[in-house]
C-alpha positions as CSV (number, residue, x, y, z in Angstrom):
1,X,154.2,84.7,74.7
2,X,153.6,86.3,78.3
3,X,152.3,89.2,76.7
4,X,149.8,87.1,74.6
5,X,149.2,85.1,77.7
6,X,147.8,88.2,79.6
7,X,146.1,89.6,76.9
8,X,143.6,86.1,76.7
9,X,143.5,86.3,80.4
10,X,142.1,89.9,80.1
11,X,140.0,89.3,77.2
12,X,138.6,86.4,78.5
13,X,137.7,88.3,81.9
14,X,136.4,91.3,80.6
15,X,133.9,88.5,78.9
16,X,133.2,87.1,81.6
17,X,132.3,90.4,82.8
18,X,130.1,90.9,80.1
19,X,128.0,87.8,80.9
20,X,127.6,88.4,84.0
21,X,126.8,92.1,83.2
22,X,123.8,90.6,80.8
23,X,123.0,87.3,82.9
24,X,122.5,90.3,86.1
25,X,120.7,92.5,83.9
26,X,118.1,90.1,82.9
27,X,117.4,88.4,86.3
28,X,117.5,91.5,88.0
29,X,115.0,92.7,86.0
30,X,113.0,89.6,86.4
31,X,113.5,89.7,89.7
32,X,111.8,93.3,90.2
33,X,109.0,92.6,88.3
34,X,108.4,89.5,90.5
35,X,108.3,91.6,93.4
36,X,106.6,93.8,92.0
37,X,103.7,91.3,91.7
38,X,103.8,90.5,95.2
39,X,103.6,93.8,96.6
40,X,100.9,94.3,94.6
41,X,99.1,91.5,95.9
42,X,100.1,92.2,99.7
43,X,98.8,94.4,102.4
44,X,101.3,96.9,101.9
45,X,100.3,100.2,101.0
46,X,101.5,101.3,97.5
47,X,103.4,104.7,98.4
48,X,105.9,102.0,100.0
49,X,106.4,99.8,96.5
50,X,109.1,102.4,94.7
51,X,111.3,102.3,97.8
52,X,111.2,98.9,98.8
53,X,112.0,98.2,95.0
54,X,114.5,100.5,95.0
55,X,116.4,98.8,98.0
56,X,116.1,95.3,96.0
57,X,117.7,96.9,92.9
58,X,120.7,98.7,94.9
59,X,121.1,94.9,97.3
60,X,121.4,93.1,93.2
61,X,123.3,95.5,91.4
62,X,126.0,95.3,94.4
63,X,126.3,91.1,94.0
64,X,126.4,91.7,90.3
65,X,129.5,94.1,91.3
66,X,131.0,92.3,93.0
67,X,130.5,89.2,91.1
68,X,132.1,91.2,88.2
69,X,135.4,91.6,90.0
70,X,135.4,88.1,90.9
71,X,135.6,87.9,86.9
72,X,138.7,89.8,87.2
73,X,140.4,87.9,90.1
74,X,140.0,90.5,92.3
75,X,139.6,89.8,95.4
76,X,136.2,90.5,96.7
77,X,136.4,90.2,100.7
78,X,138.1,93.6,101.6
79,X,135.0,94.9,99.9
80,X,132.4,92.8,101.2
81,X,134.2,93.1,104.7
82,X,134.3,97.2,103.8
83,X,130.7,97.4,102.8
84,X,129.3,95.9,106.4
85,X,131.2,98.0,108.1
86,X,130.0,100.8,106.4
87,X,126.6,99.4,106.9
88,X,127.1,99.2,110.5
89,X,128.1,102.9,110.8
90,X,125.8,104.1,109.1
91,X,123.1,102.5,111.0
92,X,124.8,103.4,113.8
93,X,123.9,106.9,112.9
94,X,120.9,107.0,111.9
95,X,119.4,105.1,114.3
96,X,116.6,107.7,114.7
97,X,116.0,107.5,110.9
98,X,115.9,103.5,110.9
99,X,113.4,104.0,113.7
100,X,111.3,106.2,111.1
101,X,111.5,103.4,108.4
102,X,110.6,100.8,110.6
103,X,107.7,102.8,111.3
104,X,106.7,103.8,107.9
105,X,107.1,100.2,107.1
106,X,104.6,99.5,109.7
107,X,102.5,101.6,108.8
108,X,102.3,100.8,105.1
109,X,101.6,97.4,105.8
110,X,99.1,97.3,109.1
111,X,97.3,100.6,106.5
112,X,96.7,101.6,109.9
113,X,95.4,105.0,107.7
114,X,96.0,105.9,103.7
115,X,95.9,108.6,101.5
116,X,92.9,111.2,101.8
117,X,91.7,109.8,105.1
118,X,91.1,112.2,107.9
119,X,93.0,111.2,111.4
120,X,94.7,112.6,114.4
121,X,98.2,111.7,115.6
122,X,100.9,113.7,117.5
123,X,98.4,116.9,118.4
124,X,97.8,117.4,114.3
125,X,94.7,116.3,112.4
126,X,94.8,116.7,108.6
127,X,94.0,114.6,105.5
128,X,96.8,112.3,104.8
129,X,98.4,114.1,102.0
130,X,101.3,111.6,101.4
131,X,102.8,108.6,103.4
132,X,106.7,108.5,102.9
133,X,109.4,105.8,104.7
134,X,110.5,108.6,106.7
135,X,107.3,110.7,107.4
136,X,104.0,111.0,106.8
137,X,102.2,114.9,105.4
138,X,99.4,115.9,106.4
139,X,97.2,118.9,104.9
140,X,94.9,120.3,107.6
141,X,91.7,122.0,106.0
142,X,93.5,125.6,107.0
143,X,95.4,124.4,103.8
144,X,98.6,123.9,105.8
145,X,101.3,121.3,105.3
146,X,102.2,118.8,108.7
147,X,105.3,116.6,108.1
148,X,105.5,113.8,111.0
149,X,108.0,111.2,111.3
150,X,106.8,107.8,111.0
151,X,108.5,106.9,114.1
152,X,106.6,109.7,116.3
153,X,103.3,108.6,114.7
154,X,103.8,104.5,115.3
155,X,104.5,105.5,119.1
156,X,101.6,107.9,119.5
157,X,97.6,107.7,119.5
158,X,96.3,107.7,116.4
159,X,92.8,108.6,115.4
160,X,91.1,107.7,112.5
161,X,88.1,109.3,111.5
162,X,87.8,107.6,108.3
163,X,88.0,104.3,108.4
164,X,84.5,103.5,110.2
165,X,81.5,103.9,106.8
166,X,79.2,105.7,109.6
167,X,80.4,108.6,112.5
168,X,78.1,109.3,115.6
169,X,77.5,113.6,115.5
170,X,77.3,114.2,119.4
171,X,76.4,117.9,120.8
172,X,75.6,119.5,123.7
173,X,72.6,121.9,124.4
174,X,71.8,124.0,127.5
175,X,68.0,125.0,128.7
176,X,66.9,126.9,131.7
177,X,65.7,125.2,134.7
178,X,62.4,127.4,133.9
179,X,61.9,125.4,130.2
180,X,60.2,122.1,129.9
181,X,62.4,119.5,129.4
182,X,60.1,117.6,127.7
183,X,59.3,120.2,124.8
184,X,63.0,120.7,124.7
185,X,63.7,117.2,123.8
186,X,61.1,116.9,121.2
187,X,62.5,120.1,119.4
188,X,66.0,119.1,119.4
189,X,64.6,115.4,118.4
190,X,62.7,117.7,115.6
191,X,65.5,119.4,114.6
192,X,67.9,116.2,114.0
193,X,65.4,114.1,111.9
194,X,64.6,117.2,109.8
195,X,68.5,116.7,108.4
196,X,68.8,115.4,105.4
197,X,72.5,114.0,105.7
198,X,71.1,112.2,109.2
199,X,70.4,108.7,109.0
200,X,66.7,108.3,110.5
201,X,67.3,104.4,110.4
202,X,69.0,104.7,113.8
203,X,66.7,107.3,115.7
204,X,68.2,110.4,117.1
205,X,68.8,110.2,121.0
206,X,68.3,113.2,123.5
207,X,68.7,112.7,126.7
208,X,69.5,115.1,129.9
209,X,73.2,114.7,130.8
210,X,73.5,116.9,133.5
211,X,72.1,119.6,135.9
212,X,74.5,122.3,135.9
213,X,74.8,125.4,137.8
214,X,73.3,127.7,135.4
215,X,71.1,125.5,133.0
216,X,70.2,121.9,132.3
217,X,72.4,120.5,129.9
218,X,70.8,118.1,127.2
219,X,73.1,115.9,124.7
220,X,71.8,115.2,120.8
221,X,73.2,112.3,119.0
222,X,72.7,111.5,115.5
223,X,74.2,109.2,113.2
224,X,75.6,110.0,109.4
225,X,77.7,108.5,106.9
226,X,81.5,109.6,107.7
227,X,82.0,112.1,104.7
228,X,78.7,113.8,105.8
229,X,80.1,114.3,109.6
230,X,80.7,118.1,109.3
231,X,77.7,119.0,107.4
232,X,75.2,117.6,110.2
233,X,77.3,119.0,112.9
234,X,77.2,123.0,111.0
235,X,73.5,122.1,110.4
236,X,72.7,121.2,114.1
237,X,74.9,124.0,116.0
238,X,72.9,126.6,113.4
239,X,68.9,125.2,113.2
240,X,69.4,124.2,116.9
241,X,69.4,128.0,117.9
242,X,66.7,129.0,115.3
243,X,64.2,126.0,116.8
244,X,65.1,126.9,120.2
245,X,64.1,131.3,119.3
246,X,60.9,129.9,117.3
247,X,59.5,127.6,120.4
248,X,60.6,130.2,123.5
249,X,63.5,128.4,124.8
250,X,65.8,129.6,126.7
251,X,69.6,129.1,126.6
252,X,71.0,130.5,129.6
253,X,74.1,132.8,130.3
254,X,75.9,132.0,133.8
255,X,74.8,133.0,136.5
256,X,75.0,133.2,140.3
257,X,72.1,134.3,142.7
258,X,74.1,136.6,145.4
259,X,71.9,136.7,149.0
260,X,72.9,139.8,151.5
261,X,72.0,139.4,155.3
C-alpha cells in the first residue's frame, strides 16, 4: 500500500514536471519572440538583440527549474539562496567586465556610432567592424584589427566622423612674403571649385591665417558630402602644388636671415 502510495506520488510529480516542462516551453518561447518585437522597435542597436535574448532565456529557464523541483517537493530556497550568492560573487569579480556591459549597453542604445562608421575613441580610428557587450573592433584602413572595451570607450572622447551627411575639408597653405596674396587666394579658390566631389553650393573660403616666420600661411575650406572627405582632401594637397608651379608661386622652405657686425 506504501509502496503504491509512493509510486502515485512520483508519478503524479514527475507529471507535474512535465506540465510545467511544456507550460515553460511555450511561454518562454512566447515570451522571446515578444521581446524580440520590442527590441526591434527600440533604439537599441541590433548587435545587442542575441545577448540580451540570451540573458532572458537563461533568467526563464532557471524559474522553470526551479519550478520543476517545486513539483518534486524539493525544497527550492537553499538553491534560490545559493544562486544569489553566486550572483553576488561573481559580480563581485568581474566588476571590470560589468563595467564593459554597462557600457556596451550604452552604447547600443544612445547608437552613439554603428557598424561601418568611421570614429576616433581611446587614440584608435577605424571603421566600426563589430560592436560586442564587452568591446567594440575596429578595422583601421592599414587593414588592422582594434579591440576596445566598451567601458574604456563610454569614458573617453569619442569622434564620429560619420554621423554628420556633410564634413568641412580644411588645409593649410604657405606663400612667400614676396607672392601676392591676392593671386594666391584666387588660385587656391580656383583650385577648390574645380573639384568635382566639392560642393560649390557653399563657396570655398581662403583666408590668411597667419604671418609666420618664414611664409604667410593661408587656410582653404571646402565642403563635401562625408564619404567623399578623403577624395577632396588627396585632390587638394596634389592640384594645390601643380596650380601653385603653373602660376609662379612660391612655397617657402624655413629660413632665417643671419646679420654679422
Amino acid at each position: 500500500m506504501l509502496n503504491n502510495l509512493i509510486t502515485d506520488a512520483m508519478v503524479a510529480s514527475v507529471g507535474k514536471a512535465i506540465i510545467i516542462f511544456i507550460v515553460g516551453l511555450i511561454v518562454i518561447t512566447l515570451i522571446l519572440k515578444a521581446i524580440k518585437k520590442v527590441l526591434m522597435k527600440s533604439r537599441i542597436d541590433e548587435s545587442a538583440h542575441k545577448f540580451f535574448i540570451s540573458v532572458i532565456r537563461v533568467v526563464l529557464w532557471i524559474i522553470v527549474l526551479v519550478a520543476i523541483l517545486g513539483a518534486f517537493n524539493i525544497s527550492t530556497a537553499p538553491i534560490v539562496t545559493v544562486l544569489g550568492a553566486a550572483g553576488i560573487g561573481i559580480a563581485l569579480a568581474m566588476q571590470n567586465s560589468l563595467s564593459n556591459v554597462a557600457g556596451g549597453i550604452m552604447i547600443m542604445y544612445n547608437k552613439l556610432f554603428i557598424k561601418d562608421e568611421y570614429i576616433n575613441v581611446a587614440g584608435t580610428a577605424g571603421l566600426v567592424d563589430e560592436i560586442g557587450i564587452f568591446a567594440t573592433n575596429l578595422k583601421t584602413f592599414d587593414n588592422k584589427s582594434v579591440t576596445i572595451p566598451n567601458g574604456l570607450i563610454v569614458s573617453s572622447v569619442l569622434t564620429n566622423y560619420s554621423r554628420e551627411e556633410d564634413r568641412r575639408v580644411d588645409l593649410n597653405f604657405t606663400i612667400s612674403y614676396n607672392t601676392d596674396i591676392a593671386k594666391a587666394k584666387r588660385v587656391l579658390a580656383e583650385v577648390a571649385s574645380g573639384c568635382e566631389q566639392v560642393d560649390n553650393n557653399i563657396e570655398p573660403i581662403v583666408v590668411v591665417t597667419a604671418h609666420a616666420d618664414s611664409a604667410i600661411e593661408l587656410v582653404v575650406r571646402a565642403w563635401c558630402k562625408t564619404p567623399d572627405y578623403w577624395d577632396v582632401y588627396f585632390y587638394l594637397m596634389e592640384n594645390v602644388k601643380l596650380a601653385f608651379d603653373r602660376e609662379g608661386i612660391e612655397i617657402p622652405f624655413p629660413q632665417m636671415d643671419v646679420h654679422q657686425r
